[in-house]
C-alpha positions, -999 to +999 in steps of 0.1 A: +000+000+000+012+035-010+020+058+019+011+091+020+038+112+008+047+146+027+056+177+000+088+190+006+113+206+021+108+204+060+117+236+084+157+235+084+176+253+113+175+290+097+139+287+087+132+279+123+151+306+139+134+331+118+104+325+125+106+316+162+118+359+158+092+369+139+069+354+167+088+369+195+086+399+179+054+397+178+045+387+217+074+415+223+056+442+208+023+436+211-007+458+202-034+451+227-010+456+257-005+423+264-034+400+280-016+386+311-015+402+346+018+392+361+033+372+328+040+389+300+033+369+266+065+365+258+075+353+290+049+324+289+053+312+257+096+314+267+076+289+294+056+267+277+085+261+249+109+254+281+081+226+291+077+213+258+115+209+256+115+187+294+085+165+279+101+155+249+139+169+237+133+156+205+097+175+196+104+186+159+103+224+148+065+227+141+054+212+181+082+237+189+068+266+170+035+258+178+042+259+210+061+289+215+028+307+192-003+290+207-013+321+224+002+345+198-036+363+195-036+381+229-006+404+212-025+410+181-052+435+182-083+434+184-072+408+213-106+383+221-123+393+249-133+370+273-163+392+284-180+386+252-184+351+256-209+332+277-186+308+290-148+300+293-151+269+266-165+293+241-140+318+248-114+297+247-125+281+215-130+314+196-093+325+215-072+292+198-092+294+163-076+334+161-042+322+171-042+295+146-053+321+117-026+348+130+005+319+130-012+310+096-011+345+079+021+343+101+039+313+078+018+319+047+046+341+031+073+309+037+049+285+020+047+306-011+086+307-009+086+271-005+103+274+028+081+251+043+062+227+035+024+226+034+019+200+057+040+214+081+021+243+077-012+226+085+003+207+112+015+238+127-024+255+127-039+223+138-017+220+171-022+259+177-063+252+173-062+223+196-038+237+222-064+239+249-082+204+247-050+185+232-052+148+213-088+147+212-096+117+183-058+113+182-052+151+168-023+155+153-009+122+161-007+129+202+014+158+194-015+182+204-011+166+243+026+181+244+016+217+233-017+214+257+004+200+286+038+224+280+012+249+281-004+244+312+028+237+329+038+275+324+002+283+334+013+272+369+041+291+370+019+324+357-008+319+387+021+315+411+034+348+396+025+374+428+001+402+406-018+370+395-018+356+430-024+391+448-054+398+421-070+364+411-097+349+426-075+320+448-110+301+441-105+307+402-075+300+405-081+270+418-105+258+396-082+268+365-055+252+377-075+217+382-091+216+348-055+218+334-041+194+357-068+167+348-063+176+311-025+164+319-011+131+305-009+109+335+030+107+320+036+145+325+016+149+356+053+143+377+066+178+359+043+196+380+059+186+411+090+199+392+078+238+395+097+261+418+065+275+432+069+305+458+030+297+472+019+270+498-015+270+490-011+264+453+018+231+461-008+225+485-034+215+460-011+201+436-005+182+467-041+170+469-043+164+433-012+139+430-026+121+459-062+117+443-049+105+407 
């Protein structure tokens, strides 16, 4: 039986660098004044890529770049506004389909180049859309579960971050911070034990939750 065969060429090294710039560029300078109280963009997706990298050493450049852009929207105006939506899974929908079209608009002009290859392309947008929920039906071959996870790893680290902890909620907080950890593979659950967290309460819960699972 005939495989499927991927166009060519892959991302190389310099391809990869330059647009892991263009998207720090982006988060550096964004125009909605950044969405984070506490973390700035940047800082989280610096996060989540440092995550993705203690999961798996070996995740190839799209999980990389996918990862470092899942939330690439909140530094592009008009950010999404949570308000407007009339619950968090709605908002959070509506939040990853805008990041996947800005990171497609984003690598569009390398396609047409033939920088990079279509599929890499599409894999690229498809783990940026299912970075909140993951592998569901087997997305992306699993790879989703890494961005998702690497992802709410840093997410930890943001709520421990003292403006979020001084302003948030600690119920919110809470119940953020649960949802994720359930959404965790059972696999990657040890790396949140692995967090230098500064609050009791939070290693606490995480405490509560390890002992539960």
């Amino acid at each position: 039986m005939m495989g499927f065969r991927l166009d060519i060429p892959r991302i190389d090294e310099q391809i990869y660098q330059d647009i892991m710039g263009n998207i720090e560029f982006i988060l550096l300078n964004p125009t909605t004044g950044g969405k984070y109280t506490g973390m700035s963009d940047d800082v989280h997706a610096s996060r989540a890529l440092h995550w993705l990298l203690q999961i798996d050493s070996t995740s190839s450049y799209p999980v990389r770049i996918a990862t470092y852009g899942h939330d690439i929207e909140r530094a592009v105006a008009p950010a999404i506004n949570p308000n407007k939506y009339i619950n968090d899974t709605k908002y959070r929908q509506a939040h990853s389909m805008r990041s996947a079209d800005i990171i497609g608009q984003l690598l569009y002009p390398y396609q047409c180049r033939k920088k990079i290859s279509f599929s890499d392309t599409d894999l690229i947008k498809r783990l940026v859309l299912n970075h909140e929920i993951g592998g569901i039906n087997d997305v992306c071959g699993g790879q989703a579960d890494k961005v998702r996870d690497s992802d709410t790893l840093a997410n930890f680290e943001w709520a421990d971050s003292e403006p979020v902890w001084q302003s948030y909620p600690h119920r919110k907080l809470k119940s953020m911070l649960k949802r994720k950890y359930d959404l965790l593979l059972p696999q990657h659950r040890k790396f949140v034990q692995d967090i230098d967290l500064e609050h009791s309460l939070i290693i606490k819960w995480i405490e509560s939750w390890v002992n539960q699972s």
